[in-house]
Structures are given as C-alpha cells and as structure tokens.
C-alpha positions in Angstrom: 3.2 13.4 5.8 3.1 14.9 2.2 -0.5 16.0 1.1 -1.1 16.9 -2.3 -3.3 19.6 -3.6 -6.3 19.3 -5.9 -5.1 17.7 -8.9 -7.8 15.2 -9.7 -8.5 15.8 -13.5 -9.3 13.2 -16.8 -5.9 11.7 -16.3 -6.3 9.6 -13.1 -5.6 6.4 -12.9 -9.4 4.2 -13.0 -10.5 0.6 -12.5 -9.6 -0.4 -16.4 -6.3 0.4 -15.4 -5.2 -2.0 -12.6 -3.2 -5.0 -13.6 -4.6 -8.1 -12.2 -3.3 -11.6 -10.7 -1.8 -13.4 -13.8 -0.3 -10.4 -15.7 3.5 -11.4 -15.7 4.4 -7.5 -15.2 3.3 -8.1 -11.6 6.1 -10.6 -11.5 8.8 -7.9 -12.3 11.7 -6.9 -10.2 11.5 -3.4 -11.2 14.2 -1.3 -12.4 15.5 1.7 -10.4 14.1 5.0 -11.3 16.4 7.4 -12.9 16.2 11.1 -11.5 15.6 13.4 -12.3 12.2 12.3 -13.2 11.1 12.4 -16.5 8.1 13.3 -17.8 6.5 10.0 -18.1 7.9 8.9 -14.4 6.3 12.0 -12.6 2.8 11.6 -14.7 3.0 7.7 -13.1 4.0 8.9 -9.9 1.2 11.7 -10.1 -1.6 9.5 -11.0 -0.5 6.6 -8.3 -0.5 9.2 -5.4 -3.9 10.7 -6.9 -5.5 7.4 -6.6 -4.6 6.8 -3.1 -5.7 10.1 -2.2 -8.7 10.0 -3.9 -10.1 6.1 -3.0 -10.1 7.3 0.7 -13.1 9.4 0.4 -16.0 7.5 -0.2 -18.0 10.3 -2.5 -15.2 10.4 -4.8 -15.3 7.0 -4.6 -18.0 6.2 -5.9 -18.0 9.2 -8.5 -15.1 7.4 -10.3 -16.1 4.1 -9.9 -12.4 3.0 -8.6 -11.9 0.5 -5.6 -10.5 1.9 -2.6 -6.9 1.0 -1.4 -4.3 2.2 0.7 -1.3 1.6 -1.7 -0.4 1.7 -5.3 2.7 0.3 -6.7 3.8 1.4 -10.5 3.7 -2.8 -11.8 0.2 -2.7 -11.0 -0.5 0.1 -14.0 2.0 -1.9 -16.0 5.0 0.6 -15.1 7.9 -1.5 -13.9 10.0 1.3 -11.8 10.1 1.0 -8.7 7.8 3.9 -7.0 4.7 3.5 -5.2 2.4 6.1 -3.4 0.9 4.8 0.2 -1.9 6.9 1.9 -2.5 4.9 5.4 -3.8 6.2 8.5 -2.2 4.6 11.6 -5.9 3.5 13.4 -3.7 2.1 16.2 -2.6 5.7 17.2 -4.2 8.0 19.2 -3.8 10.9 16.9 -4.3 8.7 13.8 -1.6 10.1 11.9 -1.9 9.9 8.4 1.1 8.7 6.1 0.5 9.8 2.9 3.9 9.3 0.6 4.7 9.2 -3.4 8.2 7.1 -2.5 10.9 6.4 -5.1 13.6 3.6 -5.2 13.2 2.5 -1.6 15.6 0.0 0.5 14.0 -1.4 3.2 17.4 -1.4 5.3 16.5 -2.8 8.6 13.7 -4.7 10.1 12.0 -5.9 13.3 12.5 -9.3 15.1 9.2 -9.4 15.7 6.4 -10.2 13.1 3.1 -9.3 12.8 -0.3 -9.8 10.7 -3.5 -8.2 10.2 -6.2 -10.6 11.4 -8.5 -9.8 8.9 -5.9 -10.2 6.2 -4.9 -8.2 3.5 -6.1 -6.6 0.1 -5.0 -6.0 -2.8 -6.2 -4.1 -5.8 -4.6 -6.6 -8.3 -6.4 -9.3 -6.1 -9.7 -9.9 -7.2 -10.3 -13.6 -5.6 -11.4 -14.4 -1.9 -8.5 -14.8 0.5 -10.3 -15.0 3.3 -9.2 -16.8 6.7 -5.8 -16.3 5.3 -3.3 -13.8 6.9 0.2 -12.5 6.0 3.4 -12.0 8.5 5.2 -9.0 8.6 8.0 -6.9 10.2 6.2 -5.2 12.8 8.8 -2.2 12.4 11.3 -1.4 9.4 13.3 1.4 8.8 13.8 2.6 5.1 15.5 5.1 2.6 13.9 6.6 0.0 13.1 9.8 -2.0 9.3 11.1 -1.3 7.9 13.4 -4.6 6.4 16.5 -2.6 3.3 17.7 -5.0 3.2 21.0 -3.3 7.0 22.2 -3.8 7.3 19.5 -6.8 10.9 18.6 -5.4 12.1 15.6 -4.3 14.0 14.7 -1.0 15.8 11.9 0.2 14.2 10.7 3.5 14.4 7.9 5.9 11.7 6.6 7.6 11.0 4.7 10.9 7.6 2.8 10.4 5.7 0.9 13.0 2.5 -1.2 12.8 0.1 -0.4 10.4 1.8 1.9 8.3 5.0 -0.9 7.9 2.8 -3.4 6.7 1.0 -1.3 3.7 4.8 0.3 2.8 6.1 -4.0 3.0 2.8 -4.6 1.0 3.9 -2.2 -1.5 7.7 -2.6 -1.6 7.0 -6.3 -2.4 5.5 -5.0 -5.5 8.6 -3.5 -6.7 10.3 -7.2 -6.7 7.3 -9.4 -7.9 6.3 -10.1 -5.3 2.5 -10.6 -4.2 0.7 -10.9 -0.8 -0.8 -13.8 -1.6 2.4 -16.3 -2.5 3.2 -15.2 1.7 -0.4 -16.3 2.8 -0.9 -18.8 5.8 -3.6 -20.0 7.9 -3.4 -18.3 11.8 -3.6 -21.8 12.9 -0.3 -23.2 10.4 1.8 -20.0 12.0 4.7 -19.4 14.3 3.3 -18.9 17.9 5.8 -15.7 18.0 4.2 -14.2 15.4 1.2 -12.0 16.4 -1.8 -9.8 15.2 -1.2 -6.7 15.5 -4.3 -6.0 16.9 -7.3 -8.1 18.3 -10.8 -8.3 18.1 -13.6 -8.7 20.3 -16.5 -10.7 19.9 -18.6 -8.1 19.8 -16.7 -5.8 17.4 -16.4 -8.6 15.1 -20.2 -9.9 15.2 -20.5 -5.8 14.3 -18.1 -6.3 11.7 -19.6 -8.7 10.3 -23.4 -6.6 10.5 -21.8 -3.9 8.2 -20.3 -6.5 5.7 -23.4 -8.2 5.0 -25.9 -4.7 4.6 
C-alpha cells in the first residue's frame, strides 16, 4: 500500500470534472503512458490518487462536495492514458488492508477460473443512472504488472500484484476504463447468470433489512 501525504490544495480534481455516460472519451482505448512522466501526466496522476484518497473520508467529503468512489481512471477527467489510482479496503479481510495505488500502464496477465460479483452491484462515478438489481461478473483473483507512482519518494517502480476479492474487482473496474470499457455494457440480472458464478459475499436478512434502514434515513 502507497499512502500519500497531505497534498489536497485548489487543484483537485471536483464533481464538474467527471466525464459522464455518453462522453465518447469514455469509449477510448487509451494510449500507453510514456515515462518518464511529464509534467501534465504526474499532475493527472496526482489529482486522480488525491480524489480517491480524499472521497474516503466523509468530512472532506462533504467539504468538497465530490462523490465518494474507490477508483479513478484518467478517461473519466477526459485524459486518455492509461493510469488510474484505486484506494479500496479489502472489508472481507480480517485486518482490512487497505490498497491504495496511483498504477500506470497495467497488463492484467492472468486471471481466475472462477468469477465473482458484488451483490449489491457496482458504481461508478461516470454512472449517474439507477443500476440497481443488476450485478457484474468478475475474476475473483488476477495477477497484474504495472508501475505504482509513490507520492512520498516521487519514484516510480515496476510492481506485480496478486489481487483477490474485493480489491480485483475495483482494479478490473478500473482497468476496463483504460480500454472503453464500462461496467454497465457487462451488467446481468443474478437470476440470467451462470450458476458457477458467485457473490463474493452474502447477505443476511437481517443485515440487508439494516441496509436498507440506513439507505432510506
């Protein structure tokens, strides 16, 4: 996990600045970034991995007005390179380990049998319309190379990464990005899905009827 340090200043990215559903720059496949970074590239890179860090604290939250999300990919500030910054806590872990990454020109090279979904589907900060009852199937574990942008040394490494769960689906979420692709052209109803493939997790009747308390207050 790379944390950053306190950078938040007037250049953030904010709401105004998400590209939404129908923008054809969300339909890119992204080029590769060249490194070293330029100027322009790191300031992208900066902002995305700000946001992510930021949006996961609710009083800063709200301070900036911005929608909370877990990923960031550069098409969805109209930047088509292929970097992304992810800050996901794996919930499904004991020690909830946080993976917090700013990840450039990644290659997904191999990837689980087995596919998975979040039941309660997922988000998107491009995604402004309901999706709800509709779920997405992914890898439950991939294995990637990539370079990670470390804010506290500012140097870059090359990396691979074994993801499981959780943290695989936001980093699929986000590499989709990077070739045009959205969640919502892979959505299907539980019932219209292969039997093999799973929710990651499941939930009582009681947690969701709680759920579903919080929602609606």
């Amino acid at each position: 996990m790379i944390l950053c340090y306190n950078f938040f200043g007037d250049n953030m990215y904010l709401e105004n600045d998400i590209v939404k559903e129908g923008n054809e720059k969300l339909r890119v496949k992204c080029s590769k970034v060249n490194l070293p970074l330029t100027k322009d590239d790191l300031n992208c890179l900066k902002q995305l991995y700000e946001y992510v860090i930021v949006s996961a604290n609710d009083d800063l939250v709200k301070q900036y007005k911005i929608r909370p999300g877990v990923g960031i990919a550069a098409p969805q500030v109209g930047v088509t390179k292929r970097m992304f910054a992810m800050n996901a806590e794996d919930f499904l872990d004991e020690n909830h380990k946080r993976y917090a990454y700013a990840v450039i020109n990644p290659v997904i090279t191999e990837k689980s049998e087995q596919m998975v979904y979040l039941p309660g589907g997922e988000g998107c900060l491009s995604v402004d319309r309901a999706t709800d009852n509709l779920v997405t199937p992914r890898h439950y574990a991939i294995k990637a190379k990539c370079a990670i942008y470390d804010f506290n040394t500012n140097k870059i490494k090359n990396v691979t990464m074994n993801l499981v769960g959780y943290p695989a689906i936001v980093f699929q979420h986000e590499y989709d990005h990077l070739d045009g692709i959205m969640f919502v052209d892979k959505m299907y109803k539980i019932k219209d899905l292969d039997e093999k493939i799973l929710p990651l997790y499941t939930v009582d009747e009681d947690e969701a009827d709680e759920a579903c308390e919080i929602e609606n207050n």
